[in-house]
N, C-alpha and C positions, 0 to 999 in steps of 0.2 A: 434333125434326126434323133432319135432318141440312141440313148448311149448304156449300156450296162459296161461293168466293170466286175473280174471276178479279183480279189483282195483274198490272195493263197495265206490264209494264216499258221506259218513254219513254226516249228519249234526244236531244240537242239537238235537232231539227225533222225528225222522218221525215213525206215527204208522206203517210206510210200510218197515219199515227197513227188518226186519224178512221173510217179502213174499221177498224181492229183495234177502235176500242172500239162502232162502231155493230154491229159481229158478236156482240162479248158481251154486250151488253145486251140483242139479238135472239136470246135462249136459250129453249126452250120450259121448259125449269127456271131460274126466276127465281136466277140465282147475285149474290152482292155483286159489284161490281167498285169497287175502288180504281185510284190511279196509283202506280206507286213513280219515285223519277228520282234521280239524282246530279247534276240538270243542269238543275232549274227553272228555267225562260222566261217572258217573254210567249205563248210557243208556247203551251207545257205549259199554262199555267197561262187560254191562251184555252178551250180544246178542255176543260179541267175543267169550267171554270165553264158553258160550252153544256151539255154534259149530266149535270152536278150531281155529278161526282165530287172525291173526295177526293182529295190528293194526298199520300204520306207522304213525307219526303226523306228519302235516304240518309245516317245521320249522318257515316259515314266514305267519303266518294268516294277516287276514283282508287287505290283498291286493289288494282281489278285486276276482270275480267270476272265469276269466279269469285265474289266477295266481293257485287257485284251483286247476282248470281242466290240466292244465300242470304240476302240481305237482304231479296230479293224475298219468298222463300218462309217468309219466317219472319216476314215484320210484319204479318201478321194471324192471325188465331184463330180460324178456320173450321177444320169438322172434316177440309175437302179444301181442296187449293189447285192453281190452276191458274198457271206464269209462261207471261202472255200476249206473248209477243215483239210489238213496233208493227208489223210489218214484216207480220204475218200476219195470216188472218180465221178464224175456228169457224164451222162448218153449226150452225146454230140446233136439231139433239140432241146436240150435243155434251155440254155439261152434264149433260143425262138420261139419258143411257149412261151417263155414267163415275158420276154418281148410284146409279146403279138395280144398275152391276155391282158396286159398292162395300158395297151394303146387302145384295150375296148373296156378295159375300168380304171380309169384315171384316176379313181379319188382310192385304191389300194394303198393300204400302211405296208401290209405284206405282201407277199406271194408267194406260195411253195407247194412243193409238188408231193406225190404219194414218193415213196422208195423201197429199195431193196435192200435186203444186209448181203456183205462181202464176209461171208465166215468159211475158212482156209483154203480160200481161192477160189470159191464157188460163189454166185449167185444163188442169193435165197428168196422166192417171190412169196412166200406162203409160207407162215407157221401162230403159231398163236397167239405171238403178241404183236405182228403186223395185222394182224384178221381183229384182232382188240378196237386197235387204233384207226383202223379205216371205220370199223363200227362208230367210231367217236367222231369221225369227221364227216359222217353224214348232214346233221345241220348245217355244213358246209356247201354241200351239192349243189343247195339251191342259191344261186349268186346274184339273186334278184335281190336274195335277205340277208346276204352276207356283211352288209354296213350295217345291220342292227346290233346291239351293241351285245341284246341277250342269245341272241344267235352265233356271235365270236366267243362270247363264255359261258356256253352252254358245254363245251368239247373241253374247255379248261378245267370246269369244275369237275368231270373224275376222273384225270390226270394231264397228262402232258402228251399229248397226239401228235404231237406238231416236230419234226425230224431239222434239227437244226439249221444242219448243212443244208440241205433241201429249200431255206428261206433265201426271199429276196427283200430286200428289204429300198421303198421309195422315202429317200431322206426328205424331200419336200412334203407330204405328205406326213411323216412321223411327225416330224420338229420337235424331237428332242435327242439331246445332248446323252443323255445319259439314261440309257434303255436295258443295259444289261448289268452295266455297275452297281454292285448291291454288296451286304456283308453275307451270301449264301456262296457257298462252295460249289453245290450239287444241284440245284433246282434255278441255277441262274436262267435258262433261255427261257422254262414253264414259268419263270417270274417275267424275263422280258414280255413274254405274250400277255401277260393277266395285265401289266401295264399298257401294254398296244392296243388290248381290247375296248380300253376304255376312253382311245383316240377313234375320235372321227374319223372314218373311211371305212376304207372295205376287206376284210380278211379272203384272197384270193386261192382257192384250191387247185389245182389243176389235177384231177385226178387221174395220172398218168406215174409209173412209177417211172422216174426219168432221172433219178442219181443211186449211186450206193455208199450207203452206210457201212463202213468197216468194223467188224464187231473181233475183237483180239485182247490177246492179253494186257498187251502194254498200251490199250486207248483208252482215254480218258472217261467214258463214259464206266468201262470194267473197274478203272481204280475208284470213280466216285461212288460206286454201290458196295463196295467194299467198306466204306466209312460208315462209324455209325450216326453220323450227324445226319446223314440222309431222311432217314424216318421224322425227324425232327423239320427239318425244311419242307419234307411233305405236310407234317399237321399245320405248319405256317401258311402254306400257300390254300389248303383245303380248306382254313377255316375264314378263307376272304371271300367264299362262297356257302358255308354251311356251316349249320350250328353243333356244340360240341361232342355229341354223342356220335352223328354221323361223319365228321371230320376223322375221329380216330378209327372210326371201322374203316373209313374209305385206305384210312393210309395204312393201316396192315393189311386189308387186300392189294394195295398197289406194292407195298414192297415185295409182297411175294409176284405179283406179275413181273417186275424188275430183275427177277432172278433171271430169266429169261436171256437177258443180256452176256451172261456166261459164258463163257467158251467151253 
């Protein structure tokens, strides 16, 4: 039977811990959920023990973000694995979609779904920079063509489509160790994918918006646009597809789409 696993990745005391793992547990496909953390508390370690999870530690913290998220995805041994960021919640078919579409394309690196933003308690299905990104994930659709390799980086080369949390990730299938580990602060996950893209298999869309994205002040995604190293990690990644004149237009229109993320 096939297995998913959702791997809640905690971090000192987010008030959203609690809505993130009452979401996973409320899966209509029974998935495992563990905790992973660099950063066990009285927090962490109250919120396990109410709903009977495990918590694995990070053996190596303060690595870096990147080293994290790989730690995440690789300490358990399900045949799928989900990194559940604390900050977010899953619609209760999230599990059974990326399940169901997994069992009818076996040879998937990834699989993730469309999403919503969580901005000040509301669900957001429509605004300008989800109406961007579903534009970008159109060569997606077609999932006949989704294992070609210019088809999965086609949606990468004019930015970053692809919603983290929203990823499923088949470790068989990847086979590698180290997929988001990198010296990038801000563009690690748009780096993990430009690396996935150019693995064999299949980039799986489900085009259903089926989690939310929590957009606030103190999430990680608001502090990392806030640096100015960002602009920087964008002309790196843009110019692994295009040459120099169009890498730098691409990444001052993308920073101003980024603004977006704001509260």
């Amino acid at each position: 039977m096939m297995t998913h696993t959702f791997v809640v990745l905690a971090y000192k005391e987010s008030r959203y811990l609690e809505n993130c793992i009452q979401s996973v547990l409320n899966q209509e496909f029974k998935s495992d959920v563990v905790i992973a953390t660099s950063t066990r508390n009285d927090f962490i370690e109250r919120i396990a023990n109410k709903y009977h999870l495990d918590i694995i530690d990070n053996p190596n913290p303060g690595k870096g973000i990147g080293y994290d998220f790989d730690f995440a995805r690789t300490c358990v041994h399900s045949d799928l694995v989900t990194i559940a960021h604390q900050d977010d919640v899953y619609d209760p078919t999230y599990s059974k979609e990326v399940v169901s579409h997994f069992e009818k394309y076996k040879d998937a690196t990834i699989l993730f779904t469309d999403y919503y933003e969580l901005r000040n308690g509301k669900r957001v299905y429509k605004n300008t920079n989800l109406k961007i990104k579903r534009i970008m994930l159109m060569p997606l659709h077609n999932k006949k063509l989704s294992n070609h390799k210019i088809i999965k980086r086609l949606p990468l080369s004019l930015g970053d489509p692809i919603c983290c949390p929203a990823v499923t990730f088949s470790q068989k299938n990847l086979k590698v160790d180290k997929l988001f580990a990198c010296h990038m602060k801000c563009d690690v996950d748009w780096n993990a994918w430009e690396i996935a893209s150019k693995i064999k298999g299949r980039f799986v869309f489900i085009n259903q918006p089926l989690m939310g994205h929590r957009i606030h002040e103190e999430s990680t995604t608001t502090e990392i646009i806030e640096d100015n190293n960002r602009s920087k990690e964008d002309y790196e990644i843009f110019r692994r597809f295009w040459i120099v004149p169009i890498a730098k237009l691409l990444t001052k229109l993308y920073s101003n789409s980024e603004k977006s993320n704001e509260v």
